[in-house]
Structures are given as structure tokens and as C-alpha cells.
C-alpha positions, 0 to 999 in steps of 0.5 A: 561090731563090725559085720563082714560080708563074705564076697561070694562071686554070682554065678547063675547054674545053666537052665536056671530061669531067674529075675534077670533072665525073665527079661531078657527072654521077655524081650526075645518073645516078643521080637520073635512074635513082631516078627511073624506078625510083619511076616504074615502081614508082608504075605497078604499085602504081596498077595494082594498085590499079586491077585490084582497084577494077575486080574490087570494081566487077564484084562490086558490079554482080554483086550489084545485078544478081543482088538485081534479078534475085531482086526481079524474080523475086518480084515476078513469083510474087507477081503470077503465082500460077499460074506456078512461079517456081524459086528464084534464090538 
């Protein structure tokens, strides 16, 4: 007895989620969650990064400010010899 299997072609109804979408679709969540992860994670190191450029920043202005400030006030005693200057530094 010979048993004749009829060749059906497979074709998968659009919206149908099956074994072998699972995977796949798998697959995409995943990348998709990795790349929100690394996203996030980029935008609290390039965060960080910018608070402490911002921090270096206002020493460097702090610095420039308070050397103009220690130059301003020796120009005015060298100037000014009757006037007390108080020391700044």
C-alpha cells in the first residue's frame, strides 16, 4: 500500500502569529530593548560628561575672574599709594 501525500504549498494568512514568527519577533524585541538600553545608558554618560565640562568651566571663569580681580587690585595700590588696598588672595 503506497500512501501519497498531497504537496500543499505552506503559505502563512497575513496577522497570523505562529511558531515561526515567534522567533523572529523575539528576536526584534529584543533588539529593540538593547537599543533603548544603550540609548539611555549614551544619555546619562554624555550627561555626566556635560555637568563636569559645565563644573571645569565655572572653575576656569572663577579663576580668570578672581586673577583679574587680584591684577586690578594691585594696579590700583600701585596707582593709589595713599588708599589701603586689603589683600584679596
Amino acid at each position: 500500500m503506497q500512501v501519497y501525500h498531497e504537496e500543499q504549498p505552506h503559505q502563512q494568512q497575513a496577522g497570523v502569529i505562529s511558531g515561526q514568527t515567534l522567533i523572529p519577533l523575539s528576536i526584534l524585541g529584543g533588539c529593540i530593548v538593547t537599543l533603548i538600553s544603550l540609548v539611555w545608558w549614551l544619555s546619562n554618560k554624555f550627561d555626566t560628561i556635560d555637568h563636569r565640562l559645565e563644573r571645569i568651566e565655572m572653575r576656569m571663569v572663577d579663576q580668570l575672574s578672581r586673577s583679574e580681580h587680584e591684577a586690578w587690585a594691585l594696579r590700583l595700590a600701585r596707582d593709589n599709594p595713599q588708599l589701603k588696598v586689603p589683600d584679596i588672595r
